[in-house]
N, C-alpha and C positions, 0 to 999 in steps of 0.2 A: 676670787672669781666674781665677776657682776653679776647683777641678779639679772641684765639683759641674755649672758648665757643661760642662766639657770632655766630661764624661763622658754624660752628656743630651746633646751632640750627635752624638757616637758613636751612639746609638740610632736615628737618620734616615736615610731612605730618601731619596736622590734620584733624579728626573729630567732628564737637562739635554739641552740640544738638538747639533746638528749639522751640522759645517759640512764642504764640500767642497775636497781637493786634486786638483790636479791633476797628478798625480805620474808616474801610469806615461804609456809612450808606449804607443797604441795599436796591436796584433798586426793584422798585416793576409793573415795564413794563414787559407788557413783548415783404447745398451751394456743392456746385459746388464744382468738385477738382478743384483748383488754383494751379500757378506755384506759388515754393516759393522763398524765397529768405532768402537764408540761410549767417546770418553774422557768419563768422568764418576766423582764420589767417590760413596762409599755414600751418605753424608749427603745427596746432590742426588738421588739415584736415589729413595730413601724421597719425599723430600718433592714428586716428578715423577710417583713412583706413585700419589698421594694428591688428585692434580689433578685436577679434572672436564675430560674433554675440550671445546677452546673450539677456535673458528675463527676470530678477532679476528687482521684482519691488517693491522692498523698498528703499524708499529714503534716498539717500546717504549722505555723509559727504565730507569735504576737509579741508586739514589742516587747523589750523589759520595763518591768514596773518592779516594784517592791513589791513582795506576795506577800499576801494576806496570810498570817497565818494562824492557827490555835495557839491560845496557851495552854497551862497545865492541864491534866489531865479532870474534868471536872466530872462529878459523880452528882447528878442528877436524879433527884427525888420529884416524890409529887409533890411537895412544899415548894422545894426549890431548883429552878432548872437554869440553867447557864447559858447565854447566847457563845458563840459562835467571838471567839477574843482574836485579833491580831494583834499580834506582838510588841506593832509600835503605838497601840493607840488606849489609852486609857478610859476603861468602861462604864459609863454611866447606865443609871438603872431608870427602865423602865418595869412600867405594871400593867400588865394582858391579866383575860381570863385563859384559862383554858378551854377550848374547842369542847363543844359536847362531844361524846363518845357517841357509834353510832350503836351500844350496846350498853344495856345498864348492868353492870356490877356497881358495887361499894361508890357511891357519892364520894369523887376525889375532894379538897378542898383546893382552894384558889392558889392561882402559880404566880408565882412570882420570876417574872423573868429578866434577867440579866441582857442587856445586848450593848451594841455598840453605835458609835459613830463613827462612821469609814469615810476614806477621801474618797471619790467616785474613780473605779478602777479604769481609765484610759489605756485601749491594747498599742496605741500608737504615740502615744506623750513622749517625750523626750525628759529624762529624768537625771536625777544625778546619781552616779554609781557608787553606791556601799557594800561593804561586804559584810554579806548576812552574817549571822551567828549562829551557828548552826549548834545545837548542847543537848544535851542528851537526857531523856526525863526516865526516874525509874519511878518504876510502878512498886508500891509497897506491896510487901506479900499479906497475905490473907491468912488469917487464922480462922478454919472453919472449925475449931471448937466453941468459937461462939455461939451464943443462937441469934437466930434470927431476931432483929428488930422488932418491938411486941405491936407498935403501931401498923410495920408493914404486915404484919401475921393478919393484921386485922381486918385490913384492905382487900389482903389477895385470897384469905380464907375464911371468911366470914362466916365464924359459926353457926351464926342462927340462916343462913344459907350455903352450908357447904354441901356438894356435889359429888358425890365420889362416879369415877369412869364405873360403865355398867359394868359386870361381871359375866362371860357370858361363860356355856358350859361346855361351847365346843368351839374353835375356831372358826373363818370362814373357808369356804370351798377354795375359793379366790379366781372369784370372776372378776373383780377390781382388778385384781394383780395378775391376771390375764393366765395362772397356774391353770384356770379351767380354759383348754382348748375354743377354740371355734366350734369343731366338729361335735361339741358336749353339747348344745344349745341348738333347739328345733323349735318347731310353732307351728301352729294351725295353720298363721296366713301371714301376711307379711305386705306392706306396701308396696316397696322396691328395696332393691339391694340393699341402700344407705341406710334402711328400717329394718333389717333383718333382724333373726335372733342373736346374731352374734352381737348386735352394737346394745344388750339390753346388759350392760355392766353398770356397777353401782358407780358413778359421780364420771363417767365417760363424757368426753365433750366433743358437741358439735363444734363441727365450720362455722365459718362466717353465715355463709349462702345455704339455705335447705335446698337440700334436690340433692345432695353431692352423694358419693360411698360413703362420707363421714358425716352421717348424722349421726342424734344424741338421746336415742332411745330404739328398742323394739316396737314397732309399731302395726298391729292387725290391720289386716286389709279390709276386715268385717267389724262393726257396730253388735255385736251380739255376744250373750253368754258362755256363746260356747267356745270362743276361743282362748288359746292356752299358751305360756310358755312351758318348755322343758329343758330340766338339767341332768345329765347322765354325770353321777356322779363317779364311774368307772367300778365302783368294789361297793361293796355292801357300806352303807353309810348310816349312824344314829342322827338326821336330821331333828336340829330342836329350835330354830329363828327361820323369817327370811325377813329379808329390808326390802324398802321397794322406796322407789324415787319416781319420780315422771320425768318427761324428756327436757332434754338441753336442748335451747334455741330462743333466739334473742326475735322468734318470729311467730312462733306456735305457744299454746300452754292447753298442755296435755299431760294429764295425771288418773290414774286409778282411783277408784275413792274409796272400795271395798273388793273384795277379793276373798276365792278358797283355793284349797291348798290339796291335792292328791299325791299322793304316791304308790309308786309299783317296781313290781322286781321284772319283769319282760316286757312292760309298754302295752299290755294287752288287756289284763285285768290292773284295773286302779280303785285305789281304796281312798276314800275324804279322811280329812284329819276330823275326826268328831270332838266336839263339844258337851260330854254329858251323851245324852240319846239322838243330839240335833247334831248336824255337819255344819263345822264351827266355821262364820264368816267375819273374816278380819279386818280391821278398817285398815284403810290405804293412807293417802295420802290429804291433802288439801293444798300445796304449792308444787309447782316442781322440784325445788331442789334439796327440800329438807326429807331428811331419810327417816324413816318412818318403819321402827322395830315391831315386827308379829310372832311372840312366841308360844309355839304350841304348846295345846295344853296338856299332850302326852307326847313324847319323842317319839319319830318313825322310822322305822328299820329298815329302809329298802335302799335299792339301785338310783330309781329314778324320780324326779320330784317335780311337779307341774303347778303351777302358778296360773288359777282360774279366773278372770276379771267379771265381776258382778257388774258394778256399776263405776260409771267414771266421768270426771268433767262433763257437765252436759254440752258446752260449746264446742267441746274438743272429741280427739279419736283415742281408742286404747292403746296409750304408748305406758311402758315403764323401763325401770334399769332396778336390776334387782344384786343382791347378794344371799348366800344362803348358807347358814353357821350349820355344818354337820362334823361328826367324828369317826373318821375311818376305824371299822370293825377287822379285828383280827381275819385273816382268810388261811383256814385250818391247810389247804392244799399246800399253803406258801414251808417249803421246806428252808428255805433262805432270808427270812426277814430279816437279814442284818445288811440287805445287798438294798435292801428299800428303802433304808434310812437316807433322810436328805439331813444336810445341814452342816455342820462346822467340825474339828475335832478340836480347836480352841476352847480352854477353860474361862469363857469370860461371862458377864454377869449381861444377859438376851434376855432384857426386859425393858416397858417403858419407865423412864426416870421423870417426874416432877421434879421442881426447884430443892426441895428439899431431898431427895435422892439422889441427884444429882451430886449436891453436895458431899452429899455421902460417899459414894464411891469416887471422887476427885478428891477426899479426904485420904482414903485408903490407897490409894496410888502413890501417894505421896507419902505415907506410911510405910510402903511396903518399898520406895525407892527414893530414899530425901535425898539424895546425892545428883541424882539427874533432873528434878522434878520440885516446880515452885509454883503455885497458886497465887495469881494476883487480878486484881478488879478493873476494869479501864472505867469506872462510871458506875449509874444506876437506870434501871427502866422509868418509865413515869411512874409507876406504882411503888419503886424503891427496892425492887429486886436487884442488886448486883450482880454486872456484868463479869462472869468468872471466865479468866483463861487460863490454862494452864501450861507452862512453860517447860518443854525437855530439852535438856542440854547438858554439858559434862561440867559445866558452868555457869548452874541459874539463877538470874539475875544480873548475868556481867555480858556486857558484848564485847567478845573477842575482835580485836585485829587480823582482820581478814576473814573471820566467819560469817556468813551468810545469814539472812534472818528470812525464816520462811512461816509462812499463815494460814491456817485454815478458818473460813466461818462458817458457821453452820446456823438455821434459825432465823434466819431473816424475815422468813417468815413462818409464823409462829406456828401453822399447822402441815409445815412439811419438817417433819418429825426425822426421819429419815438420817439423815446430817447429824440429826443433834445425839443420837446413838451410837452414830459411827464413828465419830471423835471420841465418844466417852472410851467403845470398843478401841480405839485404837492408842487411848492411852494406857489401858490396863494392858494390850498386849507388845507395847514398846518396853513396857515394865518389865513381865514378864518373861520377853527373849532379852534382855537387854541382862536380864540375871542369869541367864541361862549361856548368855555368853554367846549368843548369834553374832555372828559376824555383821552380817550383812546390817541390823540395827544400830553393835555397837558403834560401826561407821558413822551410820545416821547422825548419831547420838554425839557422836566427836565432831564433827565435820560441820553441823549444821544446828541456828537454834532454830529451836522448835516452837512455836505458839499455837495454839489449839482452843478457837470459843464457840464452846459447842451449842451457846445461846444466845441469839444477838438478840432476839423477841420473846425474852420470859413471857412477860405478861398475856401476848397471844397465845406463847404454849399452855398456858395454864389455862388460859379459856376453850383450847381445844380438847386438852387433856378430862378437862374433868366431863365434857362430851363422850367421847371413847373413840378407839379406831375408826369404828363404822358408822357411829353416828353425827361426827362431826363436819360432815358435809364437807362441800370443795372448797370454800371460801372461808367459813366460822375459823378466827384466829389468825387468819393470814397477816392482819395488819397492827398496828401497836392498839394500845387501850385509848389511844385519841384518834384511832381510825387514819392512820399513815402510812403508806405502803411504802416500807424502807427500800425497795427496790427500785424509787421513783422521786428518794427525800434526797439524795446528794445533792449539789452545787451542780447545775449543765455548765461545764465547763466548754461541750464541744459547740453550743451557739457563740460562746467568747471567741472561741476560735476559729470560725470560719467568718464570723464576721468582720474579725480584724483582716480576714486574708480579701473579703470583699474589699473592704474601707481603704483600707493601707495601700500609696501608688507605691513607695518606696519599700521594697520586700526583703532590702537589709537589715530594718529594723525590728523586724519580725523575728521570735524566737518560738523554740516547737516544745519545749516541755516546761515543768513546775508553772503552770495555771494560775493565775491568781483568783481567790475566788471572788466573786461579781460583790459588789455594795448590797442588790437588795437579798442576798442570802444571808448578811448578816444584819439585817436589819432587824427592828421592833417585828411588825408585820411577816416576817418570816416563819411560816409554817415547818420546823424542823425540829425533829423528836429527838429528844433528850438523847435516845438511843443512837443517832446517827450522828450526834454531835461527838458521843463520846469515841466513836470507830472513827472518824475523822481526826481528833487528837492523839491516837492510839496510831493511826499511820503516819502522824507527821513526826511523832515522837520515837519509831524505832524505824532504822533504815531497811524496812522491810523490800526485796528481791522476788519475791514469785509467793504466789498467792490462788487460791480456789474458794469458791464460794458456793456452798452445799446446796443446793435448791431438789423438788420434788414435785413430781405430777406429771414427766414426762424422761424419755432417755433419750439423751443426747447432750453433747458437751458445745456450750458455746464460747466466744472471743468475741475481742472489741472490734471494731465498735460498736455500742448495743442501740447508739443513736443514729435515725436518717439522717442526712445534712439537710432536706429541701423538706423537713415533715412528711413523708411519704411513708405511708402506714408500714411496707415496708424494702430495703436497696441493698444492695450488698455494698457495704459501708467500710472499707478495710482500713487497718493501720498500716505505719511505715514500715511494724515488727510484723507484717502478715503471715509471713513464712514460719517465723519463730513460735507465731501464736497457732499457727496450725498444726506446728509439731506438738505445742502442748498440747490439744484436744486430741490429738491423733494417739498420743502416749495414755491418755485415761481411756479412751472410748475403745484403743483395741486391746486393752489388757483387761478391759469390764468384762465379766462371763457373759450377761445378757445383751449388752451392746453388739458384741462382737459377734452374734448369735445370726446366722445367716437365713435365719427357720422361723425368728422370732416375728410378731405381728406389731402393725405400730399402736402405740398406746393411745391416741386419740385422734386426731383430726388430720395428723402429717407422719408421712412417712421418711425417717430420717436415714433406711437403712438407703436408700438413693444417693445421700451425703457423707455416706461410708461415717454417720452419726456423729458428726462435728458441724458446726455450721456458722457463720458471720452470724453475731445476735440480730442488729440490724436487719439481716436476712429473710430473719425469721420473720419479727415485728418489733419497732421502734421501740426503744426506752429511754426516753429522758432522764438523765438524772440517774444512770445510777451507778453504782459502787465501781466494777469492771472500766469503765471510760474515767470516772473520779480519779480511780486509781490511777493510772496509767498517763494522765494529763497531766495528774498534780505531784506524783511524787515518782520514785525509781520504778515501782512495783507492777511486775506484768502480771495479770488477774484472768483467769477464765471463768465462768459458771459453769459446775456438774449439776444436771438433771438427773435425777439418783435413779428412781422408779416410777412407773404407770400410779401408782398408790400413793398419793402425798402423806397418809399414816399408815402403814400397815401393822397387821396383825402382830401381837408380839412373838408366836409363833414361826412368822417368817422373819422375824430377824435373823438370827443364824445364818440362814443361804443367804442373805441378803449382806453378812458381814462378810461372805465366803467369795460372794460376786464381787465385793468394791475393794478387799486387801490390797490385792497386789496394784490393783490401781493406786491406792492411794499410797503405798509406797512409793512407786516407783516412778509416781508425779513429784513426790517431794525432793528426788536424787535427781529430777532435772534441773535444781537448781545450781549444781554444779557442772551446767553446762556453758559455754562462752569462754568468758578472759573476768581475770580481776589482778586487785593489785594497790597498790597505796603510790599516793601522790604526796610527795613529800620538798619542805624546801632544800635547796642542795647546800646552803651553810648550816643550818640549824637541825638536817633531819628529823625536824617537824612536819607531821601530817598537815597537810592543808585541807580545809572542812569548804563544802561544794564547790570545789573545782571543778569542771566542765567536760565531761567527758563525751566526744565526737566519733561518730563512727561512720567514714567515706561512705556515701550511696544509700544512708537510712535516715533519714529525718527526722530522727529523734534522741535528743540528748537525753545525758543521767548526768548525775551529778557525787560527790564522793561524799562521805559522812563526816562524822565530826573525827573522827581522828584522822580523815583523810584514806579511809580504805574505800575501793569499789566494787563494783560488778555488775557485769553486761554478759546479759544473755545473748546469745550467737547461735546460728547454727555453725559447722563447722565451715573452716574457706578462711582465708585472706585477708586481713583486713586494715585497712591504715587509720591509724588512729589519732587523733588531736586532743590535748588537754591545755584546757586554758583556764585561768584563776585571776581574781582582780590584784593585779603588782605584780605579775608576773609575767617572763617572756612566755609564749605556747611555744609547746612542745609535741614532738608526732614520732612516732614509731609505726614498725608492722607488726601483728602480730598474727601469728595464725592457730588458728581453734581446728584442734585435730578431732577425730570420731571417740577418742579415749570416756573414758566416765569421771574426768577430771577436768578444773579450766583451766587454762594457758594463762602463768603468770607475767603478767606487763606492768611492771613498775616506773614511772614516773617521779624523775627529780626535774625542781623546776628554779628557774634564777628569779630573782627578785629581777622589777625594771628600774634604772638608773633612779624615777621620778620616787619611787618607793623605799628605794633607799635613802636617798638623800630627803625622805620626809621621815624618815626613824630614828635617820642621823640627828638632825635635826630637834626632833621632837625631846631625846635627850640629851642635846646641847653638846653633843662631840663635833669633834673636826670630822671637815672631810675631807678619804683619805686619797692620797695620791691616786688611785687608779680609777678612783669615778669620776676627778676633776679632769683627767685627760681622753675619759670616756665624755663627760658632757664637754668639753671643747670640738671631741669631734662631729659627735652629731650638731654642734654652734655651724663650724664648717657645710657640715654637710647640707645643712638648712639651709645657708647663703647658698651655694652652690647651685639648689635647687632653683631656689627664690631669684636666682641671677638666671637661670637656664629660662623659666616659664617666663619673665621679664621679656628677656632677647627674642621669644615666640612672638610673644604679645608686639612687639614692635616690626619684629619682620611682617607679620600681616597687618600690621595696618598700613605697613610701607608698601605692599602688595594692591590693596585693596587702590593706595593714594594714587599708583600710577596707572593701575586698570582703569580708574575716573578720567584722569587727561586724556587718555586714550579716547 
């Protein structure tokens, strides 16, 4: 054969057809606006300000480029911290300080930071196509009979300044946690509505705008002594704290500065808390926001408790937000006290866990169930705590063919605590029935791996922790120990992408998933915490499918996108998967006790039961940059955010009902992930999987791609669907497939042909002949090629022969 055929058939396009294996076994499971902080280069900001504002909300494509990827999994210290590795490019070291903290603990020492030099990511270049390598990185398991690093012990608890959380002697009421009604809270006077007694809850936030029903304090309508809050605390109550705070608002500052304290059993006669012989007056506050402990100096026995304002900000009016620690007293009348009991009937361990507790019982879990159950590290904090996950499966540490990988994180930020509990709870009690032989887990447990990090922000929990529930305010701990709000540190993948869709005239070249991330994310000057670096190799490293991300300080479940397109504070901003991702919000928020609560009140400024408590993040308020859109752009994984509770720490008291509110939620989020189709894409001589093949689905704009052995899965809702898989060397391939209402997915397997160009470069490569039936394959398409080449020729001449006598004319 000449190499002029050879080379003519290189130029053909084919189509070939589709045949089915039967391979897998079938699954039979089933806030506040915040400023943000927008990562972006000059160069993108120019060409974002130059845009015509557009509302186009189908999700977009950008060309192929070679993506950027992480390497190995890198466990980041305060020594040393690792930039941000692509695969193809060898890392040179540079030397940064580290960013002051905007909190002093323990003097870290100097970082040494690793990064790279990247080619500058073009969404429209024209490239040359290789196939990626897609390999599979394991995470070593953890032996937590170690101890702790004696350096890190050093850092994070600093003897000669350790902290321990206060101790207090009774719980709170829980006006935080909204347990205390509306109708429990009175007052002398009141401004307007939005200052009522109802909004004087400890760490509540205002709106944007003062004037609205949601402002961010109780606030008297009178300048004087004599006005009072009041708490009905329903039954006879041992009162022995109150907190007080001043108001939320980024427009007022109004705070209490001293204050007394009465109580009564009828509202009629009231009694001071005394001091000695004098009526003991306690100091308040000095800022708004820091909560400010008063305890009595003998506990009061009564019904009702009133909160007296002495003196306060002299520029400002009596505003406060209070909590108040008392202890429900026996009530002898009650012949039934076992009908009054709230809480759980689960045997699990309803406390808060520090780092080293933590440890402890994810030790004991894996004690009490080695067979399903492996502990491993993705990394370290900047202070050097490791990042613990722990993995269920009936097979831990292997990824099964065709099993699913599904994730929970919790801790993002460090002082919504919430998350980081209810992963622990819910690995002791997968333990637990999983012994006991529940069906409905053992499923779980087979069908599905499981990954569980129930601390993405050690270092901020531990700054909040040793605060306590109630005094760690709204903000103390939220962000890592260099002050980064990991909810705003990812790669903006979605400015890459709409810009390409502005730039780009040719919109064939545009492609809608795996994101490459931008040059300056990985540069020197890149501001990106060790910790978010290490969750971004953790997701390119396991073909993670569906995914939740534990947050606190409000109810309500959000989806992507969590970014505006045009920066607009904030848009409804939706994906290609909108429908799918609504079902997921829809599955947590109406199987949550308190979401689904028709009665319930909203927890601070917005009311989400209007949203039937699901909502476009975007929606809500813009976020750049974070994890939910990261995910979802860059890799297979569809991600929502649960907002757990009104409480971003609560009491450890209310944990119990609070494990009892989110169970079956979080169950029964985790069995959606056996919803849609999946399947293995495989070659048809070799019965080898083939690793990211391209997985198409009719009328959604957004591809997946298949792992390293070649298995997939795509979430669906149920319906019809024609499907396309394309892989580089081979012909694509389409079937239908259809996704019934069952609690299982529809398996669609995929064999695929090598293309003639790809074989005869393998034949090649190992010096065989070629055999008869691809030299009579490449002879036809030689033919076919002239044919064409002769046909568009004969075109090409009949109009200019057209044109030649239209002229004489």
């Amino acid at each position: 054969m000449t190499p002029t055929v050879i080379f003519l058939s290189f130029l053909t396009v084919l189509v070939g057809g589709v045949t089915s294996l039967p391979s897998l076994k079938t699954s039979t499971t089933t806030v506040s606006y915040n400023v943000t902080y927008i990562q972006t280069s000059l160069s993108t900001r120019s060409v974002r300000a130059g845009v015509k504002r557009r509302t186009t909300n189908t999700s977009a494509k950008i060309s192929p480029t070679k993506l950027s990827k992480f390497s190995e999994t890198v466990e980041a210290t305060q020594e040393t911290t690792r930039g941000l590795k692509p695969m193809t490019f060898k890392p040179t070291e540079g030397r940064t300080i580290a960013p002051k903290p905007t909190t002093k603990p323990s003097k870290p020492t100097e970082v040494i930071t690793k990064t790279l030099k990247t080619t500058t990511v073009n969404p429209t270049a024209k490239t040359k196509k290789t196939t990626p390598k897609t390999t599979p990185l394991s995470f070593q398991t953890e032996d937590l009979n170690e101890d702790i690093d004696k350096s890190v012990e050093r850092r994070v608890w600093n003897p000669k300044n350790s902290e321990e959380p206060p101790v207090f002697e009774c719980p709170p009421l829980g006006l935080e946690s909204l347990k205390v009604k509306d109708s429990q809270l009175l007052s002398s006077s009141y401004k307007r509505r939005g200052l009522g007694p109802h909004r004087a809850r400890l760490n509540i936030q205002s709106g944007i705008e003062d004037g609205d029903i949601y402002d961010g304090a109780w606030c008297a309508q009178h300048k004087d002594k004599n006005q009072w809050l009041q708490v009905d605390a329903m039954k006879l109550t041992r009162f022995t704290a109150v907190m007080l705070q001043g108001r939320s608002s980024i427009w007022s500052l109004d705070f209490v500065e001293t204050f007394k304290v009465q109580v009564s059993n009828d509202t009629i006669k009231w009694k001071p808390c005394m001091n000695g012989t004098e009526e003991a007056v306690f100091e308040g506050n000095q800022d708004s926001e820091t909560p400010v402990l008063a305890v009595l100096p003998e506990p009061a026995m009564a019904r009702y408790i009133r909160i007296n304002p002495q003196t306060w900000f002299k520029n400002g009016s009596i505003c406060l937000r209070a909590e108040i620690m008392g202890c429900e007293l026996p009530d002898p009348n009650n012949i039934y006290p076992w009908q009054a009991e709230e809480g759980t009937k689960d045997k699990l361990d309803f406390r808060h866990h520090n780092y080293k507790e933590m440890r402890k019982l994810m030790k004991s879990v894996t004690e009490m169930c080695p067979d399903i159950t492996r502990i491993y590290s993705i990394g370290k904090s900047y202070m050097g705590l490791k990042l613990y996950v722990m993995e269920i499966s009936d097979n831990p540490g292997k990824h099964e063919l065709g099993e699913p990988e599904f994730r929970y994180v919790a801790g993002m930020h460090g002082n919504e605590v919430l998350g980081r509990e209810l992963l622990l709870n819910l690995m002791e009690y997968m333990c637990q029935e999983y012994k006991r032989g529940n069906q409905r887990i053992v499923h779980l447990v087979k069908e599905t791996r499981i990954h569980l990090l129930p601390s993405m922000n050690p270092d901020g929990y531990e700054m909040a922790y040793k605060k306590g529930s109630e005094l760690a305010g709204w903000a103390f701990g939220r962000n890592s120990y260099e002050g980064i709000d990991m909810n705003h540190n990812f790669a903006d993948l979605n400015t890459v992408m709409w810009d390409a869709i502005e730039l780009e005239t040719d919109k064939s070249k545009l492609i809608n998933h795996y994101f490459p991330i931008p040059e300056y994310y990985t540069s020197e000057e890149a501001l990106v915490a060790p910790e978010t670096r290490a969750v971004i190799s953790w997701m390119q490293n396991i073909p993670f499918v569906l995914s939740a991300n534990l947050h606190g300080g409000e109810l309500v479940v959000t989806y992507p996108f969590d970014m505006t397109r045009d920066w607009a504070p904030k848009e409804d901003t939706p994906t290609a998967d909108e429908s799918f991702f609504r079902w997921l919000a829809t599955v947590y928020a109406s199987t949550n006790h308190v979401m689904s609560n028709p009665d319930r009140r909203p927890c601070h400024n917005e009311d989400f039961l209007r949203h039937n408590n699901i909502i476009n993040g975007a929606s809500w308020h813009t976020v750049p940059g974070s994890m939910n859109d990261f995910s979802y752009l860059h890799t297979n994984c569809f991600e929502v955010t649960v907002e757990l509770s009104c409480d971003k720490f609560p009491h450890a008291s209310e944990l119990p009902i609070e494990w009892e509110n989110n169970k079956e939620s979080l169950l029964i989020y985790m069995e959606q992930i056996h919803r849609g189709i999946k399947g293995v894409v495989r070659d048809k001589d070799t019965e080898a999987g083939i690793a990211d093949a391209i997985i198409k689905v009719d009328d959604i704009d957004h591809h997946i791609r298949s792992a390293f052995e070649g298995d997939y899965w795509r979430l669906l809702n149920p319906g019809e669907y024609h499907i396309t898989v394309t892989a580089e060397g081979y012909i694509p391939a389409s079937r239908n497939c259809r996704v019934e209402y069952d609690h299982y997915p529809t398996i669609c397997d995929f064999q695929l042909t090598k293309t003639p160009k790809q074989r005869l470069r393998e034949i090649l490569a190992k010096g065989g002949k070629i055999p008869k039936d691809l030299q009579l394959r490449l002879r036809q398409l030689r033919i076919r090629k002239l044919r064409a080449s002769t046909k568009l020729i004969n075109r090409r001449r009949a109009s200019q022969q057209r044109r030649a006598r239209g002229t004489r004319r």
